[in-house]
N, CA and C of each residue as an Amber inpcrd file, in Angstrom:
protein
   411
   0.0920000  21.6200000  53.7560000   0.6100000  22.8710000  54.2860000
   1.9010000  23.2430000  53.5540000   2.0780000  24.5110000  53.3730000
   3.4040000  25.0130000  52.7220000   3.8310000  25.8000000  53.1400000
   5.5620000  25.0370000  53.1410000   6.6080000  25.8710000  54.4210000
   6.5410000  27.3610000  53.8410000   6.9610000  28.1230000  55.1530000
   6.5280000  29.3220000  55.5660000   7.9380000  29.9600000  54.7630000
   8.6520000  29.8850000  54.6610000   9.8240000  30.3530000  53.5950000
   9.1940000  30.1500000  52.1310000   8.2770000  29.7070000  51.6960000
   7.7380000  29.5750000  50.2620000   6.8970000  31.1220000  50.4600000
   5.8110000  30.8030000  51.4730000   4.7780000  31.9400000  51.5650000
   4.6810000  33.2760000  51.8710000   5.6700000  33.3640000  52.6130000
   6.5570000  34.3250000  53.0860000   6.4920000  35.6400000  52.2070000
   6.9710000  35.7750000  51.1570000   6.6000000  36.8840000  49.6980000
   5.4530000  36.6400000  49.6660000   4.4320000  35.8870000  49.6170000
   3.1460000  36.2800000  49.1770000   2.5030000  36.8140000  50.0990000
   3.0670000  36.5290000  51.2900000   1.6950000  37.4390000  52.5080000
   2.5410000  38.3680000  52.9480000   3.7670000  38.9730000  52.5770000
   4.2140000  40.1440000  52.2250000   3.4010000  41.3810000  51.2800000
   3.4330000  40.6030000  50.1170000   2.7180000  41.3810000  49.1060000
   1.7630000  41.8750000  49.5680000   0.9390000  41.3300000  50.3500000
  -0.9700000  42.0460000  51.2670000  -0.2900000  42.9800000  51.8360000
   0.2310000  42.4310000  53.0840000   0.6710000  43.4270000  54.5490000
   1.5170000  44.4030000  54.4670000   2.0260000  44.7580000  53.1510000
   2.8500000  45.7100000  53.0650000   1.6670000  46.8360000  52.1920000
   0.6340000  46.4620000  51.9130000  -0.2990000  47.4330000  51.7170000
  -1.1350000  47.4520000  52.7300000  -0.9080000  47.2750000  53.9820000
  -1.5750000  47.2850000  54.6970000  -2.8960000  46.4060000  54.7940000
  -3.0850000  45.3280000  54.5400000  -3.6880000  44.1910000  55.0110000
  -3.3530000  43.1900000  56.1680000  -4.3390000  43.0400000  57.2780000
  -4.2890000  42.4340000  58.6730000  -4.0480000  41.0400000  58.3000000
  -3.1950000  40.2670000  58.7540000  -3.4670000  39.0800000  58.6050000
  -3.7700000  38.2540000  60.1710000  -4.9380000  37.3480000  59.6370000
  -6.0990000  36.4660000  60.5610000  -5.2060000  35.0500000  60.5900000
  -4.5870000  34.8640000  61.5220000  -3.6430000  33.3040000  61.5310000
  -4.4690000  32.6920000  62.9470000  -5.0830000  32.8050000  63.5170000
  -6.3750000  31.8070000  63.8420000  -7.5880000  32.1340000  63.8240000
  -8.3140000  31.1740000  64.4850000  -9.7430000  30.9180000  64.1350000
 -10.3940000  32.2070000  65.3200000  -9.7140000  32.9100000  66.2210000
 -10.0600000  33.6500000  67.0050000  -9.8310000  35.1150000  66.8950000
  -8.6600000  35.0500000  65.7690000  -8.3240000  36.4890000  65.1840000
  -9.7210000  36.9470000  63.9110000 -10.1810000  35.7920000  63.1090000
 -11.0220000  35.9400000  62.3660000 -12.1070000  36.2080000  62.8920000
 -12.9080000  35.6430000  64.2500000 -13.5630000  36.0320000  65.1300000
 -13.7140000  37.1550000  65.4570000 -12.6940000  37.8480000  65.9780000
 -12.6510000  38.7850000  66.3020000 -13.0670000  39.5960000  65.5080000
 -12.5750000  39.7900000  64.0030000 -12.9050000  41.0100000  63.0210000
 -14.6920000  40.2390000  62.6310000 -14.8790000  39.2940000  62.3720000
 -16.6040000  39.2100000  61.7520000 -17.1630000  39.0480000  62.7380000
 -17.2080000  38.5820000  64.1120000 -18.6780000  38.8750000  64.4660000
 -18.4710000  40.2440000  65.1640000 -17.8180000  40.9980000  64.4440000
 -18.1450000  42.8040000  64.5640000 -19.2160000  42.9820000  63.9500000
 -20.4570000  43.4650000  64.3880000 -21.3380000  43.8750000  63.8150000
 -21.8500000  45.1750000  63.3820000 -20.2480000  46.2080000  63.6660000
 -20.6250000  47.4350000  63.1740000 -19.2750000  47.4570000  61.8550000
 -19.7740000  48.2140000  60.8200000 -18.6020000  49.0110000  59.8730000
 -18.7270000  47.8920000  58.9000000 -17.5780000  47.4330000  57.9700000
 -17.5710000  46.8110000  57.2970000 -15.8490000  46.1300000  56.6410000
 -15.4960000  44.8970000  56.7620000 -14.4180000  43.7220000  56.9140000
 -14.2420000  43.5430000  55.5040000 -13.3550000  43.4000000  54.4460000
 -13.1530000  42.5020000  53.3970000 -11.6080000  41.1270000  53.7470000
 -11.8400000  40.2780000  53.8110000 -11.4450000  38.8120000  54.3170000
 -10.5260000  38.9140000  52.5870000  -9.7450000  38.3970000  52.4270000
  -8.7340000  38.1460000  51.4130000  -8.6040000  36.5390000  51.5490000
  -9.1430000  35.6110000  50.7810000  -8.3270000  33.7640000  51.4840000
  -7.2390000  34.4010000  50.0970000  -5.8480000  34.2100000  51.0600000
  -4.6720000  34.1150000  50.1170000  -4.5000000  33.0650000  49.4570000
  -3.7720000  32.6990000  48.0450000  -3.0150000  31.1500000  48.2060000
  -1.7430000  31.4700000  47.2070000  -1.1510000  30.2300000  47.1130000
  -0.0960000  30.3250000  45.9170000  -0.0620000  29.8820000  45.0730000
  -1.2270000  30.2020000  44.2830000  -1.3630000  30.0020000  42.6850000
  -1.1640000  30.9950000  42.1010000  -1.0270000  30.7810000  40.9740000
  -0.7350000  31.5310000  39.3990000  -1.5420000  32.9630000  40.0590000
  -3.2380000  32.8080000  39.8880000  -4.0980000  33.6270000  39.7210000
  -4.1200000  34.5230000  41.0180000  -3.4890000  34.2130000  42.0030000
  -3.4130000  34.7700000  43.0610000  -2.2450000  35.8270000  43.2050000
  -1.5160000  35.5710000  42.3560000   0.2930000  36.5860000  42.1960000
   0.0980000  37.1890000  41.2340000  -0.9250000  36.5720000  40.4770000
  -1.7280000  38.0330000  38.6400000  -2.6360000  38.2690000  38.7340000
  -3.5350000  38.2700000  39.9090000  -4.8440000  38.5570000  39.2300000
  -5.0330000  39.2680000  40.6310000  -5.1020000  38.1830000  42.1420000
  -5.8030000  38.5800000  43.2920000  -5.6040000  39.6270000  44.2580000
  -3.7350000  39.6330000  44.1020000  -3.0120000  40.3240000  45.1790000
  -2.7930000  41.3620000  44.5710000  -2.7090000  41.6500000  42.9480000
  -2.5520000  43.0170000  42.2260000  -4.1880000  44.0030000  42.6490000
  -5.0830000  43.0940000  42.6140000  -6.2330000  43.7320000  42.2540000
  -6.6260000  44.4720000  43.5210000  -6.3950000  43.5030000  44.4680000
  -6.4340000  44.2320000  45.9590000  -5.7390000  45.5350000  46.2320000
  -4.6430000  45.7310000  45.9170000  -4.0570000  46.5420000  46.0890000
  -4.3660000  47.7870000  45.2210000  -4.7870000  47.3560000  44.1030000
  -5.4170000  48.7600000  43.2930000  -6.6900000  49.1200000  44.1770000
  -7.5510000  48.1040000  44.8410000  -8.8750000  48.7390000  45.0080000
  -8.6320000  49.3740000  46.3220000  -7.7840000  48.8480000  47.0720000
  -6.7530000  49.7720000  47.9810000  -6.8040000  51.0120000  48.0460000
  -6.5330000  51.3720000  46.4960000  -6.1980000  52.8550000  46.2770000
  -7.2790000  53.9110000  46.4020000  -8.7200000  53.1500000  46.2490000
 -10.0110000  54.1810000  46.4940000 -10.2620000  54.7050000  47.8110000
 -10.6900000  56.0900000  47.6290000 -11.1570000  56.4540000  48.7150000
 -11.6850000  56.0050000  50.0210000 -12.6700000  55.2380000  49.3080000
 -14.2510000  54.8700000  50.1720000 -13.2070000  53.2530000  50.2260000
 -13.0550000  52.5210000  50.9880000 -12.7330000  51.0260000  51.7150000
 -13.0910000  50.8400000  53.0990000 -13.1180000  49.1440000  53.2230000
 -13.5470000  48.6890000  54.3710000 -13.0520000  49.3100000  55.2500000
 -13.2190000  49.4400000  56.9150000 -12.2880000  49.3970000  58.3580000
 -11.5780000  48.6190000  58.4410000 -11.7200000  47.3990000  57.9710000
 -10.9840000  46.3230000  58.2840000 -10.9170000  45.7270000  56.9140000
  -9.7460000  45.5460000  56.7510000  -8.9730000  44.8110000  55.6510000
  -8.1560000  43.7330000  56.1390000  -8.4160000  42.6540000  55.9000000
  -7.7980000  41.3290000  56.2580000  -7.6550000  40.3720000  55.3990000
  -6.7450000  39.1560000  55.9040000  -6.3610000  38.1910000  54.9090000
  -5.9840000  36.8280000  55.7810000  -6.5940000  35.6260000  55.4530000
  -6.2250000  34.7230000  55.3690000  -5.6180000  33.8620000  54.2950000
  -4.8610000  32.7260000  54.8430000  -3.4870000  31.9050000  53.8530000
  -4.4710000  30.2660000  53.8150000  -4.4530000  30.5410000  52.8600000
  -5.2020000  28.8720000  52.2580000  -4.1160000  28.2980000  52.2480000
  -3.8250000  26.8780000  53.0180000  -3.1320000  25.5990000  52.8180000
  -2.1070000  26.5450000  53.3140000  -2.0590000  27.3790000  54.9350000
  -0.9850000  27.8220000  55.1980000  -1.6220000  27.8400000  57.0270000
  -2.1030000  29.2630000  56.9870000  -3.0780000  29.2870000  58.1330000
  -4.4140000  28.4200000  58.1470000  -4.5070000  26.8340000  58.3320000
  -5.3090000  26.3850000  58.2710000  -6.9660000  26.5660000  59.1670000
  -6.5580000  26.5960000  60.5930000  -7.6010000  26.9560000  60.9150000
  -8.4320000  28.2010000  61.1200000  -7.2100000  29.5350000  60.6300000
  -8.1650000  30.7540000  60.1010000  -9.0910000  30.7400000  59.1520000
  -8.5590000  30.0350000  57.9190000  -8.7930000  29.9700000  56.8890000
 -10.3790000  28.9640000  56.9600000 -10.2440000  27.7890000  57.4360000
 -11.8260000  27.1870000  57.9820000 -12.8510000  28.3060000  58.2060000
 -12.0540000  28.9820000  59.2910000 -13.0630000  29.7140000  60.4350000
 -14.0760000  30.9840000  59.5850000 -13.0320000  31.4000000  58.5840000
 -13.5580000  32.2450000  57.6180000 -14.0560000  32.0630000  57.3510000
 -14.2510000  30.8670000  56.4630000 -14.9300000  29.9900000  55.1610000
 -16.1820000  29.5720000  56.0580000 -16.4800000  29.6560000  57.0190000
 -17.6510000  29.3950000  57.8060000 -18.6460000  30.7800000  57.7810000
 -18.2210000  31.6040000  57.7540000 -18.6440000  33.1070000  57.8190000
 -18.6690000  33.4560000  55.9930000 -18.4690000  32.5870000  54.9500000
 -18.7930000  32.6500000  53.7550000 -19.8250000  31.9840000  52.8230000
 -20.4290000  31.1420000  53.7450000 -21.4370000  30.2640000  53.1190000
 -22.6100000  31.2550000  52.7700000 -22.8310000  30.4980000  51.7500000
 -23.3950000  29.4960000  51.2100000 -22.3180000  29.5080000  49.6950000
 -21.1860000  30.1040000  49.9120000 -20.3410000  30.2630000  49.1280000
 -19.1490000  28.5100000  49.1390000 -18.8470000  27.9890000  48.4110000
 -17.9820000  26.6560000  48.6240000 -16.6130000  27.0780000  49.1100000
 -15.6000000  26.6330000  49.4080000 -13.9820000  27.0060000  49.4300000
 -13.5110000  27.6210000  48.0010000 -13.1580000  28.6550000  48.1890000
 -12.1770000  28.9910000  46.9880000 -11.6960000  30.0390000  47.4340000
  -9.7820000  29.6220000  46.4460000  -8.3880000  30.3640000  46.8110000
  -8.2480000  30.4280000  45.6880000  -7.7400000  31.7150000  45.5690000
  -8.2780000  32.6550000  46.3580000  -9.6400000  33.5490000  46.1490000
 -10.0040000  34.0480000  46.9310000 -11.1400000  34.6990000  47.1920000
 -11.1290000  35.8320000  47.5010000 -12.4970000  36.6700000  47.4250000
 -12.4520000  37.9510000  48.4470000 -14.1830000  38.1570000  48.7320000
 -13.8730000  37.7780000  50.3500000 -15.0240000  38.2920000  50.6730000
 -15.7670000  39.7680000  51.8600000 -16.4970000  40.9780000  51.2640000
 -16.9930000  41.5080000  51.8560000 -18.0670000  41.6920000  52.7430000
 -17.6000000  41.8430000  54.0070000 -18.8560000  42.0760000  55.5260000
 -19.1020000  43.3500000  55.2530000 -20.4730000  43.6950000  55.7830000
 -21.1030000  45.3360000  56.1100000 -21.6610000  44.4790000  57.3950000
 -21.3540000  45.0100000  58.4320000 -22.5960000  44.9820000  59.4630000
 -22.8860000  43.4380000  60.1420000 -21.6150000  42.7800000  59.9410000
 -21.8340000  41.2390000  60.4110000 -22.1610000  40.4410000  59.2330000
 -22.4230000  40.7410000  57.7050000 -23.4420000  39.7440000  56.9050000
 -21.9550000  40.2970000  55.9380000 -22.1900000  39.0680000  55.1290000
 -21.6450000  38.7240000  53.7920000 -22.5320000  39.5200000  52.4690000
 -21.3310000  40.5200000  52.4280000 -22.5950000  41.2950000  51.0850000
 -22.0880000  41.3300000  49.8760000 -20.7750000  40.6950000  49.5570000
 -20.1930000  40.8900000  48.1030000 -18.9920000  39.5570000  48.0600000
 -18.8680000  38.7900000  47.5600000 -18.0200000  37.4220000  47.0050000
 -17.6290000  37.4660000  45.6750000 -16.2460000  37.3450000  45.7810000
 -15.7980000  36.9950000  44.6150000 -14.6960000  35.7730000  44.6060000
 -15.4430000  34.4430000  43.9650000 -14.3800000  33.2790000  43.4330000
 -13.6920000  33.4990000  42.7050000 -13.0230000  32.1470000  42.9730000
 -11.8570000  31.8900000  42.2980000 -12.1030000  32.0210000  40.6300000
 -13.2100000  31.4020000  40.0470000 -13.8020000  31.4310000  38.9320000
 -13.7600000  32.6870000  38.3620000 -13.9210000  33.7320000  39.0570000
 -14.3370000  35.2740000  38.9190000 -13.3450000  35.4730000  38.7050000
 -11.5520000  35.1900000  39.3950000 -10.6150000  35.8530000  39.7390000
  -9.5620000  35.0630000  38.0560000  -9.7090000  33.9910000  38.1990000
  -8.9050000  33.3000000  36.9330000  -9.0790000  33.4740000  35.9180000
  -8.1010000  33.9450000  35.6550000  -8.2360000  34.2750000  33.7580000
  -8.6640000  36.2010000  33.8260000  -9.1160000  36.3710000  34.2440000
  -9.2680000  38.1300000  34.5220000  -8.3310000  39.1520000  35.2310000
  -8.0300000  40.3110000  33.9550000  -7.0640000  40.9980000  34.4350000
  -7.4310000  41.6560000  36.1300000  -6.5200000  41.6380000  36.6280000
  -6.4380000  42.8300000  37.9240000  -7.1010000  44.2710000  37.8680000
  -7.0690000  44.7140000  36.8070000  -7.9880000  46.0930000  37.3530000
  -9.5170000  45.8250000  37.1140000  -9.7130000  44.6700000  36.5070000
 -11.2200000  44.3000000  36.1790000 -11.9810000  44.0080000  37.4470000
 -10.8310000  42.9800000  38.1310000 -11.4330000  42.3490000  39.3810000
 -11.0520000  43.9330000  40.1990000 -10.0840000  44.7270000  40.6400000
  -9.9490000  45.8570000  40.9530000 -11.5420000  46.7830000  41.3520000
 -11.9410000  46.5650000  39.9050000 -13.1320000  47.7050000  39.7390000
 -14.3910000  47.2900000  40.5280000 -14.3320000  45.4380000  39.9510000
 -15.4910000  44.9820000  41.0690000 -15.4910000  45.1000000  42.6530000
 -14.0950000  45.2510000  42.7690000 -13.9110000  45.2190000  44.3580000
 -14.5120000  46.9450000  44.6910000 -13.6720000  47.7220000  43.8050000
 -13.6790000  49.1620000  44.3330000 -15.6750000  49.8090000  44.2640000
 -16.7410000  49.0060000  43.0960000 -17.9270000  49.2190000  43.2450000
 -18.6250000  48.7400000  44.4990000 -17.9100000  47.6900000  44.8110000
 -18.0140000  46.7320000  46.4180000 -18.0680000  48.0820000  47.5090000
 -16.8320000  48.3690000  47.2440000 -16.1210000  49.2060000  48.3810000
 -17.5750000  50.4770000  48.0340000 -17.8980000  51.2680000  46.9360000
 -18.7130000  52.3900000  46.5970000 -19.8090000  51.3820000  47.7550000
 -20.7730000  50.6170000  46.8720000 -21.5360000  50.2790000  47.9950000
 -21.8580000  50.3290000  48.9730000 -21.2310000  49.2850000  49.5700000
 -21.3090000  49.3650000  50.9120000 -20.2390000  49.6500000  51.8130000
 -19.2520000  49.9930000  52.3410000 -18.4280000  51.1240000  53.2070000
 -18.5290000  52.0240000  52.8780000
């Protein structure tokens, strides 16, 4: 776990664009087993790729029209048992921080790893999110 004065700026960076943050397993509840509209889940963390790549990109795809109802975020190795509770509602997907995953309608319809997110500029991952967002919301 990492003290909350480290993390502090990084789950700033979401919520000041207006991203919900899910700090238990009952707040995450609450937004996925909604089975109407459509949720994108953020797992935050504090790596490299997450302060260049994850939290920039979000915030550009932010900027489109068409986005989820619900925009949220969980803290990997911060909010531990949100962060589980999520990752349960992401399978058949493994753990990875950070992540972004999109709900339509209760179901998991768009994932993007860590793999996806490292090493790739922000408006790239941006664009995949914002075709996400065209899709389905």
């Amino acid at each position: 776990m990492y003290p909350e004065e480290l993390v502090a700026p990084m789950r700033t960076d979401l919520t000041q664009a207006g991203v919900q943050e899910l700090k238990t397993a009952a707040d995450v509840s609450a937004v996925l087993d909604n089975k109407e509209g459509s949720a994108l889940v953020v797992v935050n963390s504090v790596c490299g790729c997450a302060a260049a790549n994850a939290r920039p990109a979000v915030k550009m795809a932010l900027q489109n029209a068409k986005k989820p109802n619900n925009i949220t975020t969980v803290f990997a190795g911060v909010d531990k048992e949100a962060t589980e509770k999520a990752r349960e509602y992401m399978l058949p997907y493994p753990p990875s921080s950070p992540s972004m995953a999109l709900f339509k309608d209760g179901e998991l319809v768009h994932f993007i790893e860590r793999h996806q997110i490292e090493g790739r500029p922000a408006d790239l991952i941006a664009q995949n999110l914002v075709q996400a967002f065209e899709e389905f919301c």
